[in-house]
HTML snippet that shows the backbone in 3Dmol.js (N, CA, C, O; Angstrom):
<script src="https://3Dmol.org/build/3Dmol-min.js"></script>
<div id="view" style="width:600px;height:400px;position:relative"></div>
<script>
const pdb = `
ATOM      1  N   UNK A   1     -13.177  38.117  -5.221  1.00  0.00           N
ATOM      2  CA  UNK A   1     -11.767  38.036  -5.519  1.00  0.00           C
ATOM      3  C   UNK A   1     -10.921  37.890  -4.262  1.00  0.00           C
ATOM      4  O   UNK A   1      -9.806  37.369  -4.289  1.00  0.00           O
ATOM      5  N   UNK A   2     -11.631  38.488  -2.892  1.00  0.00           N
ATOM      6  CA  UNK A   2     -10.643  38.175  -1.593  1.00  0.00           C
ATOM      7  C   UNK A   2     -10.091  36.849  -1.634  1.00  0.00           C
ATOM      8  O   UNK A   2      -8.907  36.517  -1.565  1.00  0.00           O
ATOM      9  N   UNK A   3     -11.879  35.618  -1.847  1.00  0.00           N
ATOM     10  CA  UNK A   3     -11.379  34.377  -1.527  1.00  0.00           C
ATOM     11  C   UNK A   3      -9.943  34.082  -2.208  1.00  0.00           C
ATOM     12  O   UNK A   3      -8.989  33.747  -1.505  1.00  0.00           O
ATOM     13  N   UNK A   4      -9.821  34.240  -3.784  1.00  0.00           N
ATOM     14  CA  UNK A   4      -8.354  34.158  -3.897  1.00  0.00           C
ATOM     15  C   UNK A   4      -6.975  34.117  -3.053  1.00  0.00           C
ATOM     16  O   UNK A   4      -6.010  33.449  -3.423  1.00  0.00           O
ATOM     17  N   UNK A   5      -6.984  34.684  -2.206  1.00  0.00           N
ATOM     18  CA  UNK A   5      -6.132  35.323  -0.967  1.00  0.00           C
ATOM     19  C   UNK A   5      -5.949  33.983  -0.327  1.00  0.00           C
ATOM     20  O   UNK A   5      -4.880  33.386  -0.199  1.00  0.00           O
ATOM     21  N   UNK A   6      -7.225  33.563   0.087  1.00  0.00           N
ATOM     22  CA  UNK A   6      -7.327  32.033   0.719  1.00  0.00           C
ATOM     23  C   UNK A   6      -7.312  30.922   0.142  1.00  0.00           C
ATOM     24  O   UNK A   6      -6.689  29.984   0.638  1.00  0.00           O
ATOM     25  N   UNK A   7      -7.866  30.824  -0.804  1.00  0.00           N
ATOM     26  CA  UNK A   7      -7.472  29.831  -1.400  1.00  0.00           C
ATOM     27  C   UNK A   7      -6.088  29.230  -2.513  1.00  0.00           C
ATOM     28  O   UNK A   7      -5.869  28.056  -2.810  1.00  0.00           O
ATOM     29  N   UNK A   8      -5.295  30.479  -2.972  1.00  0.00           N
ATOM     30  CA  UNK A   8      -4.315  29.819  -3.133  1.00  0.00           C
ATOM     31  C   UNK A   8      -3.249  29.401  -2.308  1.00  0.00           C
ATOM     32  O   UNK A   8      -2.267  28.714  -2.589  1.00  0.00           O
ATOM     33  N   UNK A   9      -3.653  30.008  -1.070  1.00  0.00           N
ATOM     34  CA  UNK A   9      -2.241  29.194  -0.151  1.00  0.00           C
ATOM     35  C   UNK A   9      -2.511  27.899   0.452  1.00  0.00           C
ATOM     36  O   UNK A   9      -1.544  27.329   0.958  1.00  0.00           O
ATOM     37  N   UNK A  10      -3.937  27.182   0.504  1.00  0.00           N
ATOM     38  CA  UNK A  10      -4.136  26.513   1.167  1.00  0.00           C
ATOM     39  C   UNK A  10      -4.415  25.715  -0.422  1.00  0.00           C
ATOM     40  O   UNK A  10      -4.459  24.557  -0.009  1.00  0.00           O
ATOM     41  N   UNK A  11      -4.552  25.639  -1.401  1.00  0.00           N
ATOM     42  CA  UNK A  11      -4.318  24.970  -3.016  1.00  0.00           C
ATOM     43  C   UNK A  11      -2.548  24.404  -2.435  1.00  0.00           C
ATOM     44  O   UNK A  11      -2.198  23.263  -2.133  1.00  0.00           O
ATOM     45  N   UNK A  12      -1.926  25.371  -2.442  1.00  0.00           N
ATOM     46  CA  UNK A  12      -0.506  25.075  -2.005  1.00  0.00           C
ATOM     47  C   UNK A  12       0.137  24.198  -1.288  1.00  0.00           C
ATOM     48  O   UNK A  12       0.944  23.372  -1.715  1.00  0.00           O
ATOM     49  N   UNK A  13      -0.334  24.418   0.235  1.00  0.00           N
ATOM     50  CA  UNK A  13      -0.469  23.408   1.097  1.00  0.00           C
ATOM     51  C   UNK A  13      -0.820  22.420   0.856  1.00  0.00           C
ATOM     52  O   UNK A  13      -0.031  21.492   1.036  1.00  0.00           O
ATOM     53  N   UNK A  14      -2.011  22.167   0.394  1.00  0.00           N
ATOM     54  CA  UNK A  14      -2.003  20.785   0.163  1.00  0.00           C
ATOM     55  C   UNK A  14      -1.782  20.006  -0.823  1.00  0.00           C
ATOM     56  O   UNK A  14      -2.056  18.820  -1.006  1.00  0.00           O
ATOM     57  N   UNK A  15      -1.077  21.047  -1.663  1.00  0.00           N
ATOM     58  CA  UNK A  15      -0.244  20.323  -2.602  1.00  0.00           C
ATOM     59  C   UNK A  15       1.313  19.891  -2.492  1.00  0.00           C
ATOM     60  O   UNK A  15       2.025  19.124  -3.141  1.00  0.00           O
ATOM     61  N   UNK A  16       1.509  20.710  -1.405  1.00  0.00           N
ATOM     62  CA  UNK A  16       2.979  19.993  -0.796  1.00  0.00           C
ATOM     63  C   UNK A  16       3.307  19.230  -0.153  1.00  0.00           C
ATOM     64  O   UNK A  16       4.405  18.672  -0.136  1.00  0.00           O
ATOM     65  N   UNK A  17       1.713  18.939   1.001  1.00  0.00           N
ATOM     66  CA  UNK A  17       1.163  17.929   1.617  1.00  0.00           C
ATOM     67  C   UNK A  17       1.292  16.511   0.738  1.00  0.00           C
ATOM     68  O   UNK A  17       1.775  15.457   1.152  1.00  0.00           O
ATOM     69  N   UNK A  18       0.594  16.835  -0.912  1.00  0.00           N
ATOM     70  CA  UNK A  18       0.439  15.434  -1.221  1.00  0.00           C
ATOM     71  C   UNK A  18       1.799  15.162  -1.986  1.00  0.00           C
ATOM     72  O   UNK A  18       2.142  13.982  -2.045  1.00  0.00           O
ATOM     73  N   UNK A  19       2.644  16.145  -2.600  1.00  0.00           N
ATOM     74  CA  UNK A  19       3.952  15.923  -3.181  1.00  0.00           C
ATOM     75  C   UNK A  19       4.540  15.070  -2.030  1.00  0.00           C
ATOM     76  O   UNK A  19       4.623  13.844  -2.092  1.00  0.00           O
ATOM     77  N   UNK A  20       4.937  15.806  -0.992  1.00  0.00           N
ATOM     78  CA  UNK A  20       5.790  15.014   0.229  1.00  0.00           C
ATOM     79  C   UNK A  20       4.946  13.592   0.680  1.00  0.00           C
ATOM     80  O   UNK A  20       5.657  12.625   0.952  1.00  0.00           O
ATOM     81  N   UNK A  21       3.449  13.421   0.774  1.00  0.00           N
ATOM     82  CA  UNK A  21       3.320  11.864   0.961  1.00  0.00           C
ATOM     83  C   UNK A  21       3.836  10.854  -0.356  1.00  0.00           C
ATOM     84  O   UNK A  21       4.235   9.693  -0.264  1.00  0.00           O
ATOM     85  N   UNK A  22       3.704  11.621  -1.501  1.00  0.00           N
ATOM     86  CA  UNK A  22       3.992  10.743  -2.207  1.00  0.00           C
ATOM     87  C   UNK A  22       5.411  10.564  -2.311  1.00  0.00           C
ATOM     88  O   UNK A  22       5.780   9.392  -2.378  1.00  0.00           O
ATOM     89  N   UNK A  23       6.493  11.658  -2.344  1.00  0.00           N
ATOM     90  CA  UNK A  23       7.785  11.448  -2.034  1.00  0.00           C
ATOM     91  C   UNK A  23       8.038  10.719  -0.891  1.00  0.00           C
ATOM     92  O   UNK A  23       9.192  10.289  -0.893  1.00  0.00           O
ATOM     93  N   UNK A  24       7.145  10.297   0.469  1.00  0.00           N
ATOM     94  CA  UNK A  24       7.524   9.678   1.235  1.00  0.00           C
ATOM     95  C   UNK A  24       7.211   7.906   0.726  1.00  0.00           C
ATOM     96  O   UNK A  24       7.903   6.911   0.941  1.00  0.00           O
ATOM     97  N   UNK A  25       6.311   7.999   0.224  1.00  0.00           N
ATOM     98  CA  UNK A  25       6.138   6.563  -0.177  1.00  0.00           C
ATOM     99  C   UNK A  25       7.071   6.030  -1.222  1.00  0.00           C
ATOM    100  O   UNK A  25       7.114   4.803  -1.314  1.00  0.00           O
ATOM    101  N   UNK A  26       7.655   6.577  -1.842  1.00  0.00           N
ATOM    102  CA  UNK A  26       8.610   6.589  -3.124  1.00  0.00           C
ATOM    103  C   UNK A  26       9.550   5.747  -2.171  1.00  0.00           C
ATOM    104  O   UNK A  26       9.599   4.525  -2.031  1.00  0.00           O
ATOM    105  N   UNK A  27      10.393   6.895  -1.462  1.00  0.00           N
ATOM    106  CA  UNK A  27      11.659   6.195  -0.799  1.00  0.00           C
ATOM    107  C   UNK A  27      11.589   5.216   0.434  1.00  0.00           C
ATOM    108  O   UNK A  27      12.566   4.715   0.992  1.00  0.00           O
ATOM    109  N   UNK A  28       9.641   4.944   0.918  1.00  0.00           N
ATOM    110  CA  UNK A  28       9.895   4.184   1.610  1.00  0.00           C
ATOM    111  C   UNK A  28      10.170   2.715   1.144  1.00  0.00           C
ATOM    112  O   UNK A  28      10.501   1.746   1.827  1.00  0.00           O
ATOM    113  N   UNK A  29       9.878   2.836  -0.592  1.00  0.00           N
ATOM    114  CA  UNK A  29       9.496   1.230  -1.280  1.00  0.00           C
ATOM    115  C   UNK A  29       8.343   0.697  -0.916  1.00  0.00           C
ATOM    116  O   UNK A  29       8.156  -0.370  -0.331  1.00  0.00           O
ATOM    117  N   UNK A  30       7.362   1.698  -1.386  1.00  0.00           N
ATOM    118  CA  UNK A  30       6.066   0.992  -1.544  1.00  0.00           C
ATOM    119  C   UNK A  30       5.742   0.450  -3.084  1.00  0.00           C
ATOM    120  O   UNK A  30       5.193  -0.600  -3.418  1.00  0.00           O
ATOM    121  N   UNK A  31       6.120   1.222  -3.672  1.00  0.00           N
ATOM    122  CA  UNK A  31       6.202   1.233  -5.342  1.00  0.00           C
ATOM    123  C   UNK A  31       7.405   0.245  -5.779  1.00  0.00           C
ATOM    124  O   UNK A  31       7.822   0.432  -6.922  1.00  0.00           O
ATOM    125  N   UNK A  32       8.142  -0.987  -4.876  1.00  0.00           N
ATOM    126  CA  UNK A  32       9.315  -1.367  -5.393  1.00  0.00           C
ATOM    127  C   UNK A  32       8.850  -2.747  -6.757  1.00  0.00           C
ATOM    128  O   UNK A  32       9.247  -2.910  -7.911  1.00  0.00           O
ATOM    129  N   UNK A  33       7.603  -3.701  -5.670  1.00  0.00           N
ATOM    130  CA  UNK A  33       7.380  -4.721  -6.814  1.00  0.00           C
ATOM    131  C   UNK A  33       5.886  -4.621  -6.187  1.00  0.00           C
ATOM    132  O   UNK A  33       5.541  -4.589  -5.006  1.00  0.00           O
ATOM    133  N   UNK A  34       5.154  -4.586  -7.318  1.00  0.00           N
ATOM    134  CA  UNK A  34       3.665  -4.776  -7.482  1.00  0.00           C
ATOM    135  C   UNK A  34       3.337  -6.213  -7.873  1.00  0.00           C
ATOM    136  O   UNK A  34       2.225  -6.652  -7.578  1.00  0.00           O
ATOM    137  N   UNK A  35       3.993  -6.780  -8.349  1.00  0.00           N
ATOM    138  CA  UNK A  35       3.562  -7.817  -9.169  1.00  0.00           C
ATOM    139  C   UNK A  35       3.486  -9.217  -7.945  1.00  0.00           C
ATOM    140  O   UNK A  35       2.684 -10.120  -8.181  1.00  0.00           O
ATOM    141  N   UNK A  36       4.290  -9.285  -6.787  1.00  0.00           N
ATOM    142  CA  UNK A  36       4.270 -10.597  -6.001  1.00  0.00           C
ATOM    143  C   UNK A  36       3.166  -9.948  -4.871  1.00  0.00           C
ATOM    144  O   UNK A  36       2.171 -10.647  -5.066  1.00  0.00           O
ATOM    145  N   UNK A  37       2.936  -9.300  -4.150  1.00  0.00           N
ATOM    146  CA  UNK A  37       1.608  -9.520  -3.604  1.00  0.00           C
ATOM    147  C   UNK A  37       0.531  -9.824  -4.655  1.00  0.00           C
ATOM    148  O   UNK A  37       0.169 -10.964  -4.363  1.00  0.00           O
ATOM    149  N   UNK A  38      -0.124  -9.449  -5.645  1.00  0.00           N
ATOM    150  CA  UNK A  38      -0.693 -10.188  -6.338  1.00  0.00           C
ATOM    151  C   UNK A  38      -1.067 -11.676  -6.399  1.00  0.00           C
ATOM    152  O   UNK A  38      -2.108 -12.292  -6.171  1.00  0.00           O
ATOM    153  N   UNK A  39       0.296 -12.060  -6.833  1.00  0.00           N
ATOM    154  CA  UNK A  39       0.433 -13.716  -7.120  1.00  0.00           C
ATOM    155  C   UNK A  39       0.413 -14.208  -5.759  1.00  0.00           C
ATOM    156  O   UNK A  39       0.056 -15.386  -5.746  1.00  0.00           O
ATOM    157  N   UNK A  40       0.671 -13.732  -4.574  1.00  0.00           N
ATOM    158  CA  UNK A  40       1.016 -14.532  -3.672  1.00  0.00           C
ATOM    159  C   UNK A  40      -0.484 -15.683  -2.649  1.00  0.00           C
ATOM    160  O   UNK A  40      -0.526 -16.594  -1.822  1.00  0.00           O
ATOM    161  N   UNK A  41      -1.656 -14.622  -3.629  1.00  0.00           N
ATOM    162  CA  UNK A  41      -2.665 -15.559  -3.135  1.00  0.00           C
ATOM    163  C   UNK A  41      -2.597 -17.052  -4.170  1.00  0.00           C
ATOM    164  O   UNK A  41      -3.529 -17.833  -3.974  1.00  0.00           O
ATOM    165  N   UNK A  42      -1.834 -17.355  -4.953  1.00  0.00           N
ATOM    166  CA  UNK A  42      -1.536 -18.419  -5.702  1.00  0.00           C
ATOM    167  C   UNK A  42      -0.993 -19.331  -5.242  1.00  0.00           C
ATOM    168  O   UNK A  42      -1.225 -20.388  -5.829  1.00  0.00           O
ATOM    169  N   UNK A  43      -0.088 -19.404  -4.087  1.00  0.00           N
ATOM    170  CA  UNK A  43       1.047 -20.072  -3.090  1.00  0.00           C
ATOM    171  C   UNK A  43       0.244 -20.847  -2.617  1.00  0.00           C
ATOM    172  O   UNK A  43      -0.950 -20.593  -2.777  1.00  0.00           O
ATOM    173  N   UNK A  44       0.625 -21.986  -1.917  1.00  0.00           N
ATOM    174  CA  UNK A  44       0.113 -23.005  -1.212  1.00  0.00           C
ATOM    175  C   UNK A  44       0.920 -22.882  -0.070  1.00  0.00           C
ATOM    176  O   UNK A  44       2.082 -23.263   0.072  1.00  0.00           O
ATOM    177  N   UNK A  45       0.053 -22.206   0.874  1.00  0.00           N
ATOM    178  CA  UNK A  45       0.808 -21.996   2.234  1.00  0.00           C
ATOM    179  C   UNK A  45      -0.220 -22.845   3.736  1.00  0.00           C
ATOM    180  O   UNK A  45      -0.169 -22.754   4.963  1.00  0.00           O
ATOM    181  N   UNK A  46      -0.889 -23.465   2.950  1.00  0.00           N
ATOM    182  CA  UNK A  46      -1.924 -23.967   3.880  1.00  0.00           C
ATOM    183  C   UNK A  46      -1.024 -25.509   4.524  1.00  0.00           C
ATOM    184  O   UNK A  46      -1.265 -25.840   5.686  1.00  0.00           O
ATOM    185  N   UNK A  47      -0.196 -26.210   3.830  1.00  0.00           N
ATOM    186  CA  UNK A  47      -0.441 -27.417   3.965  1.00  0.00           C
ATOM    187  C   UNK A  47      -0.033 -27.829   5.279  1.00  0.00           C
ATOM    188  O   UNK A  47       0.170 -29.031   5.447  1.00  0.00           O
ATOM    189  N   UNK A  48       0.118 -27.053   6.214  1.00  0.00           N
ATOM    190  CA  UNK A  48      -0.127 -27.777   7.480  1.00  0.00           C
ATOM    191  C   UNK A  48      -1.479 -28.505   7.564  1.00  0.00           C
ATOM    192  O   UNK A  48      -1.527 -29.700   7.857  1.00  0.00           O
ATOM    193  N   UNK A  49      -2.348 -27.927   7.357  1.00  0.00           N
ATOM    194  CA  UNK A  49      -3.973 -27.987   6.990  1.00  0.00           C
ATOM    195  C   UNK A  49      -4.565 -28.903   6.913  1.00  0.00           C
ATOM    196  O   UNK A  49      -5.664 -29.065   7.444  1.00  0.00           O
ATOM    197  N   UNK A  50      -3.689 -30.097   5.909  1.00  0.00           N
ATOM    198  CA  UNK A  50      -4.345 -30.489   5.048  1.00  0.00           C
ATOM    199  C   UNK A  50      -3.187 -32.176   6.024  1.00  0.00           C
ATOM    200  O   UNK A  50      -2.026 -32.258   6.426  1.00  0.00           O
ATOM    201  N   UNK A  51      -4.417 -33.191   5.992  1.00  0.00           N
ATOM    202  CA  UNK A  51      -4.400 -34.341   7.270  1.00  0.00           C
ATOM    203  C   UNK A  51      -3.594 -35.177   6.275  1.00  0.00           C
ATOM    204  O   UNK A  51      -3.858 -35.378   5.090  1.00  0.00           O
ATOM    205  N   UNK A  52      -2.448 -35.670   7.070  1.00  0.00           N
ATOM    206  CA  UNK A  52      -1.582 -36.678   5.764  1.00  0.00           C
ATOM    207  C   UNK A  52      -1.986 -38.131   6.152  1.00  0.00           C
ATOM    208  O   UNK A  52      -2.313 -39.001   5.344  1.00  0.00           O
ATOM    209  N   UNK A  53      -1.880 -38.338   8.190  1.00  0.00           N
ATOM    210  CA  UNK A  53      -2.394 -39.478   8.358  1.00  0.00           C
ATOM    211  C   UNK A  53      -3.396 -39.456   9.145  1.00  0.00           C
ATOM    212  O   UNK A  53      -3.536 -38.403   9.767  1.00  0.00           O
ATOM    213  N   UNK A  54      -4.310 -40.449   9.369  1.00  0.00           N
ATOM    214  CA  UNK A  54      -5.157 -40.579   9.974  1.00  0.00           C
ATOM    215  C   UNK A  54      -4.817 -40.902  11.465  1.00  0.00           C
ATOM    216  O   UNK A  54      -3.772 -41.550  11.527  1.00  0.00           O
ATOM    217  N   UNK A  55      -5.450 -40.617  12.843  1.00  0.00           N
ATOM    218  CA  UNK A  55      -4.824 -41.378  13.864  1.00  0.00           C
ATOM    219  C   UNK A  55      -5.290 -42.528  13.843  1.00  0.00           C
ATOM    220  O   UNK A  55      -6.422 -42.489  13.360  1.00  0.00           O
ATOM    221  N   UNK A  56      -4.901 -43.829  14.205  1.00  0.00           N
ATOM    222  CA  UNK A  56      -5.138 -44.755  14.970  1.00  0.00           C
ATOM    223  C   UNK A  56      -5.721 -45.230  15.931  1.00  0.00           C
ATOM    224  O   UNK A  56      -5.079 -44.999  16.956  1.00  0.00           O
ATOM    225  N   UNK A  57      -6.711 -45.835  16.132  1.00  0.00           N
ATOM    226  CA  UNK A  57      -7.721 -45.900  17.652  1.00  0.00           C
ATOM    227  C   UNK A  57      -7.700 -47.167  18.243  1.00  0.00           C
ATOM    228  O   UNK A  57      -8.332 -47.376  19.278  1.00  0.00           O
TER     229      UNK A  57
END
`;
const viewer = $3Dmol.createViewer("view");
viewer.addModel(pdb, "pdb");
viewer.setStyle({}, {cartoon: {color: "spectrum"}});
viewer.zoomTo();
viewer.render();
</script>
């Protein structure tokens, strides 16, 4: 029954630990839009890439 002693304050701790990371991520706007990183591997961002003319020799 001692352990009790120890273990609920440190149950505590790190439960205020993970309340406050997650309150920190809240207001940093990590959670604002989920949905466009997703899609954004869909974009065509290559076309420098891609050869329009040939050179000339």
């Amino acid at each position: 029954m001692d352990i009790l002693l120890l273990l609920i304050p440190v149950t505590m701790f790190l439960l205020s630990v993970g309340v406050a990371l997650f309150w920190w991520t809240v207001r940093s706007g990590q959670y604002d839009d989920l949905d466009s990183p997703a899609q954004r591997i869909l974009f065509d961002d290559d076309d420098h890439l891609i050869p329009t003319k040939r050179p000339k020799n």
